[in-house]
N, C-alpha and C positions, 0 to 999 in steps of 0.2 A: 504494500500500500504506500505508494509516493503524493499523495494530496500533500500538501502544503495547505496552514491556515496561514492567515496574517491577521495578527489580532490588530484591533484600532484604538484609539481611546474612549473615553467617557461620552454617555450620548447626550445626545441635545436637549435640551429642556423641553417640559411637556407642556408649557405655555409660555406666550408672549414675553417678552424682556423688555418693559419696560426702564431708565435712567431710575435707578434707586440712591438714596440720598448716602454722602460716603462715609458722612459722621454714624449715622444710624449704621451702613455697612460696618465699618469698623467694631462700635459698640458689638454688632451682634458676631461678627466674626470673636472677638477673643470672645465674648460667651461662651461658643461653640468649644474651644481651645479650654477657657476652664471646664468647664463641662466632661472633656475628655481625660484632663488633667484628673480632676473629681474622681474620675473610674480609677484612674492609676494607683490614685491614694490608698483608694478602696481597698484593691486588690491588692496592693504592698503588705494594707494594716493587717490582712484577714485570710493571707496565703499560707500553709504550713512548708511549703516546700521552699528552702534557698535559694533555687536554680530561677524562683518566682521573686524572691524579696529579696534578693541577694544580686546573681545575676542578670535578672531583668529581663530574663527570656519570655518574655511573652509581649502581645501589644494590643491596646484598648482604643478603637475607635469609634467615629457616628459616623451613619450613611444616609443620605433621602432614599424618598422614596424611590428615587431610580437609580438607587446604590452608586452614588458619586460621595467622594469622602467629601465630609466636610470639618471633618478635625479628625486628630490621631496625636494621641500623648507621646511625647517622646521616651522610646524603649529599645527595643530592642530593631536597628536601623533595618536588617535585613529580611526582616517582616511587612517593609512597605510596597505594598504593591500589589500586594497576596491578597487581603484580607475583600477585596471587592469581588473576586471570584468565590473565597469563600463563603461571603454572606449570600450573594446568587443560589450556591449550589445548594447550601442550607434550606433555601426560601424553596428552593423546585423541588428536594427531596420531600417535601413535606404536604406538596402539591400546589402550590404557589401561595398569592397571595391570598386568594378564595377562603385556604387555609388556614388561615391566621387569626384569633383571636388574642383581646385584650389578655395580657397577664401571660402568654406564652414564652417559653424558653428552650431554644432550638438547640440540640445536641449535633456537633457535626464531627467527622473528624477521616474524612477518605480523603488521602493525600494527592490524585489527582483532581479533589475541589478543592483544598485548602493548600493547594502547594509545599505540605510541611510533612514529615513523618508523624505514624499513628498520634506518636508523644504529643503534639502540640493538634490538644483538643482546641474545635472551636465552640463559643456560645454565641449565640444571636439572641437577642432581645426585639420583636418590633414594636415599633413607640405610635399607639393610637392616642390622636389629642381627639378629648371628651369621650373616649373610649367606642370613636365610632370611626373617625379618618385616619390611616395608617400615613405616615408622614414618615417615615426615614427607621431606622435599626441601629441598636447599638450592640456592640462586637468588643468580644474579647478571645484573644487565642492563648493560650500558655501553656509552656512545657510542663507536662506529670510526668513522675519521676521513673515509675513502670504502667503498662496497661496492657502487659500480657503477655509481651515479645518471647522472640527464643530468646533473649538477655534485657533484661531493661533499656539497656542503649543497644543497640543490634548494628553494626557495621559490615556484616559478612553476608547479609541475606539475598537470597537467592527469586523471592518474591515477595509480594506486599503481605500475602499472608502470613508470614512469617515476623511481622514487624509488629502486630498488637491487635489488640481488638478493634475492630471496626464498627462504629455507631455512623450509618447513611442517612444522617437526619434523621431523629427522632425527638418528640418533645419530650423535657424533661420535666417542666413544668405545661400543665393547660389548665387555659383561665386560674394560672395563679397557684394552681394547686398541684403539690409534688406528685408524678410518676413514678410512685415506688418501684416498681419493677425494673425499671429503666434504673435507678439509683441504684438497687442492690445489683444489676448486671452488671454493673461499671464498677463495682466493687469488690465483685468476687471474682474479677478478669484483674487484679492486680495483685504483687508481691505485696505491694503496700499500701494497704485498703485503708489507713487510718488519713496519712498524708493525703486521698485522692479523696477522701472525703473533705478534707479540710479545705481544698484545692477547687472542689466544686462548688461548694458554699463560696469560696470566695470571689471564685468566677461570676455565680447569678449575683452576687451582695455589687460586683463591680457593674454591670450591665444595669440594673435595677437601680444602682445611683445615677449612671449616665444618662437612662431615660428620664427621671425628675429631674435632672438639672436639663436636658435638652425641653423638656415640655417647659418648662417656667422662660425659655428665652422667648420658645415659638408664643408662647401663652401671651407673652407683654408686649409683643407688636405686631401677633394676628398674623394670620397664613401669608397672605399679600403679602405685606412688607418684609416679609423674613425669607420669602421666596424671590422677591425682587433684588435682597441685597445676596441670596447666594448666587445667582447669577452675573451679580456684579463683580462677587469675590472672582468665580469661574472665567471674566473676561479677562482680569486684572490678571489674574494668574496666569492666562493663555499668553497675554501679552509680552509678560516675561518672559517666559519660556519661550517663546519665536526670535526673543530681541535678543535672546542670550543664545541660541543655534548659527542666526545669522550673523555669527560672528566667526564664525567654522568654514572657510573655504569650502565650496562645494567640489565635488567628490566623492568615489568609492574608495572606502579605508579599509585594508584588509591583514587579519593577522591570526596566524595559526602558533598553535602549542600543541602540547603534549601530557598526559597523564603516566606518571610511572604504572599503574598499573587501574583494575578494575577492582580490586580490593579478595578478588577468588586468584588471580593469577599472577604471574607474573610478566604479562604480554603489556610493550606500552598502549595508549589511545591516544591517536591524533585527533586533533580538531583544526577547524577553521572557522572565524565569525568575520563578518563585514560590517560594516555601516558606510548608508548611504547618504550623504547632505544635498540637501536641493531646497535655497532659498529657509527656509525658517521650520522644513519638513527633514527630520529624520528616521532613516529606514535603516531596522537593525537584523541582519538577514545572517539566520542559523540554518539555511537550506544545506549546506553542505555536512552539516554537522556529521559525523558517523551514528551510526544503527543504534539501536538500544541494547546495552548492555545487560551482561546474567548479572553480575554484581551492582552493590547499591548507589551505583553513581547516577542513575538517572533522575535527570530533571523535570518531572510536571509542568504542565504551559505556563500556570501560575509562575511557578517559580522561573522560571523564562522571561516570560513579561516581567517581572518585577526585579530581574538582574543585567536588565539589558541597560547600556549606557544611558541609552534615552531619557531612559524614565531615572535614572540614579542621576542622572550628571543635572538634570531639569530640578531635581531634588534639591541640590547644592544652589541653584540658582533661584529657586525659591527661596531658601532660605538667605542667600547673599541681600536679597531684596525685603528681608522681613515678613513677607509672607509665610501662611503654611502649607504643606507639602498635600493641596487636595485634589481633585481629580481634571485638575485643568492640564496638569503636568502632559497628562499622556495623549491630546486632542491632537499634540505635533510630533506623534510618535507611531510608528507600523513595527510589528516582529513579525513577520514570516518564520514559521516552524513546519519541517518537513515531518510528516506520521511517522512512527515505529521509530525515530531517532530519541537520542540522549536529550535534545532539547522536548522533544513530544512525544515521549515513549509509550509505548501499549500499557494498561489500564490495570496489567497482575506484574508490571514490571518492579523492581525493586528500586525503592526511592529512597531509602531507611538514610544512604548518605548524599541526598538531595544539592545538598551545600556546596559537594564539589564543584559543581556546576557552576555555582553563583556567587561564592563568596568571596571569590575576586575581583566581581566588577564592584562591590562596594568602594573598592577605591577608584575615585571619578576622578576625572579633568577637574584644573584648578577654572574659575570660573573664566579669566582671559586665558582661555580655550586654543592652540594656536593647532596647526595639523599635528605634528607629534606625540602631543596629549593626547589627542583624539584616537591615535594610534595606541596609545597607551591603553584608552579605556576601551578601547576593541581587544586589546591582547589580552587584558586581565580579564575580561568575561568567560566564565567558563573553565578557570583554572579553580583546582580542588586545594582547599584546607582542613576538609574535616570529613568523617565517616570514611568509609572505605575506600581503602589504595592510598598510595601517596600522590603528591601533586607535583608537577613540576611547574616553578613560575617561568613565563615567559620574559626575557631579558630582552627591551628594543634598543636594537640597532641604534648605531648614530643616527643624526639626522643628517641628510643629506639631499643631495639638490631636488630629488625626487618629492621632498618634505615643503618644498616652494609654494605657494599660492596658488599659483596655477596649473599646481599638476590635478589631472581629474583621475590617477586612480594613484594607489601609491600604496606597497607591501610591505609589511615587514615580519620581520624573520624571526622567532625568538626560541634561545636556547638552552637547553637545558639546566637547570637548578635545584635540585631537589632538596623538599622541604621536612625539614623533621620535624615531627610533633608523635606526642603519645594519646 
C-alpha cells in the first residue's frame, strides 16, 4: 500500500469573522492560558506518580468545538501537536458528538490516535455551556507508570499489543457519574494499581478544573464575542507564522540519516526527510521514509505531524512573538506521509519507542532562520533518543555555496555519531 496522506492544518471557522476588539482579545486569550495553567496545577497537586509531578510528562490543554487549541500549559514540549488528533479520535470512538453528554469523561489511549505509547493515557472532558451547547474539550494526557506491558516501559516490542492495555474510547465517567467497571479494568491491567488510581483521579480533578475555569471566560463575554476574538487570536497567529517562513529562501531542503539499529537487530535504518519552502507555505515530505519496522521505532501520523519542523520551528516563532502555541501554527504547514512507512506505519505496528522518530526535530531553527538551519531542522527530524535501538545524530556538513539564497534545492549529508544513553 503506497497512498501517501498529506495532513493540512487547523480548519476554518464555522462562522463569519467578524474584527473582534484586541483588548477584549487579549483579556480572553491569557484566560484561556490560565485556565490551562489551572489544569497543570491540578494535576501537579493530585498526581501520585513522579514521572507526573516530577518530570512533567504529560500535557493539559483546551480545544473548540472544532478541536483547534486554544491554550496548552507549558509541559512536556514534545507532546505538542498530538493532542488535537487525540481528542478527534477520542470524540469518534465514542461515536461523535451525538455522543456526548454533560459530565462525561473520555478514556483514550490507542497510540495510533494519540501519537504516544499505551503509557500516556488520554482524558477528554467536553465542556457544554448551560449544559446544553458543546463549545470546545478539555484534555489531559500523562504518562502511568505501568498499564500492563510485557515490562512497564517496553522498548523491544514486536507489536502494539505487547505494549499495554488498550482502552479505544470509552467513558469513564457519564453524566458525571463513575464507570466502575471501566475503573477497576484499568486497575487490575496494572503492576501498580495504587499509583494508576491516584493518577486517574488526578487526570479527571485536572480536566474538571479546566472546564470551570474555561466556562467562566466563555460565560462573561457570551459565545459571540469569545468566538470573535478566537478567531482573531487564529489570524494573528497565522500571521506570524507566514512572516517568520518567509524569511526561508524558497527551496527543496533535503537531508538523510541513519538509525544504529531497530532496537530487535543489529541492521542500521536509513532515512530521508525534505522540506519544501514556497513563499510563506511549508511542505515537510516523509514520502521516502523506509517501510515500517518489526521493532519499536515507529512513528504514528500524530507523532509525524507534530515533529515535523513546520509545526516545531512555527512553535518557537510563536513564542519569539509572545503568542501561544495554538492551532494557527499548522494552517502554513502540509506533511505528506507514505502508508506502511516509519512515518505512517500499519495500525498493530510497534510504536512503544515512538520518540525515535521525533525527538530530534525538537530542536528547531533559531528564529533568523537562514538555509543551513533549515537544513539543520530537516536533519534532526526523525533521529532517535529514546526507546528502542540506538540513534545516530546527523552531523551537517559545512555550508557551502550550495547553502546560497538562490539555490532551489540543496543536500546534505550527515554522518554518523552514535549516541549513548541507558
Amino acid at each position: 500500500m503506497n497512498a501517501t496522506t498529506v495532513y493540512r492544518g487547523a480548519p476554518a471557522a464555522r462562522h463569519s469573522r467578524p474584527d473582534a476588539d484586541p483588548v477584549t482579545t487579549e483579556v480572553i486569550r491569557h484566560g484561556l492560558n490560565s485556565a490551562a495553567d489551572q489544569m497543570k496545577r491540578a494535576l501537579i497537586r493530585t498526581a501520585f506518580s513522579p514521572v507526573i509531578y516530577e518530570m512533567l510528562d504529560f500535557v493539559t490543554a483546551i480545544y473548540d468545538r472544532d478541536v483547534r487549541l486554544l491554550a496548552q500549559a507549558q509541559s512536556l514540549p514534545i507532546f505538542m501537536g498530538t493532542m488535537n488528533f487525540a481528542v478527534e479520535a477520542a470524540v469518534d470512538a465514542v461515536g461523535g458528538e451525538s455522543e456526548l453528554e454533560p459530565g462525561d469523561i473520555v478514556f483514550y489511549n490507542w497510540p495510533y490516535g494519540t501519537g504516544s505509547h499505551p503509557n500516556g493515557l488520554t482524558v477528554v472532558m467536553p465542556v457544554f455551556l448551560n449544559d446544553e451547547e458543546l463549545i470546545g474539550y478539555t484534555t489531559v494526557k500523562g504518562h502511568w507508570l505501568d498499564i500492563g506491558g510485557k515490562d512497564p516501559y517496553s522498548t523491544d516490542t514486536v507489536d502494539v499489543f505487547q505494549e499495554g492495555t488498550i482502552f479505544p474510547g470509552v467513558k469513564l465517567y457519564s453524566r458525571g457519574e463513575l464507570v466502575g467497571d471501566i475503573y477497576k479494568m484499568a486497575l487490575a491491567n496494572s503492576r501498580l494499581p495504587k499509583m494508576v488510581s491516584g493518577d486517574i483521579n488526578a487526570e479527571v480533578v485536572a480536566v474538571r478544573t479546566g472546564t470551570a475555569a474555561f466556562l467562566r471566560v466563555v460565560e462573561r463575554y457570551g459565545v459571540e464575542v469569545f468566538g470573535n476574538a478566537v478567531e482573531r487570536m487564529f489570524d494573528h497567529g497565522e500571521a506570524i507564522v507566514r512572516s517568520y517562513f518567509e524569511q526561508i529562501p524558497d527551496g527543496r531542503y533535503v537531508a538523510t540519516g541513519e538509525m544504529d539499529s531497530n532496537g530487535l537487530d543489529d541492521e542500521p535504518v536509513p532515512f530521508e526527510v525534505a522540506i519544501e519552502v514556497e513563499g510563506s507555505t511549508v511542505r515537510v515530505d516523509y514520502s521516502n521514509a523506509p517501510d515500517a519496522s518489526a521493532g519499536p521505532i515507529n512513528c504514528p501520523l500524530p507523532c509525524t505531524v507534530s515533529a515535523s519542523p513546520s509545526r516545531s520551528s512555527t512553535s518557537q516563532a510563536v513564542a519569539t512573538s509572545r503568542t501561544k502555541d495554538t492551532s494557527e501554527r499548522s494552517r502554513s504547514s502540509r506533511v505528506p506521509a507514505r502508508c506502511s512507512t516509519r512515518t505512517r506505519p500499519r495500525r498493530s505496528s510497534s510504536s512503544a519507542g515512538r520518540q525515535c522518530k521525533r525527538s530530534r526535530s525538537s530542536t528547531t531553527p533559531c528564529p533568523n532562520l537562514c538555509p543551513r538551519q533549515c537544513l539543520h531542522a530537516a536533519a534532526v527530524t526523525s533521529i532517535g533518543t529514546s526507546g528502542g535501538g540506538r540513534a545516530r545524530r546527523p552531523a551537517i556538513l559545512g555550508q557551502t555555496a550550495a547553502c546560497s539564497p538562490s539555490a532551489r534545492e540543496v543536500t546534505v549529508a550527515a554522518t554518523a555519531q552514535t549516541a549513548s544513553f541507558t
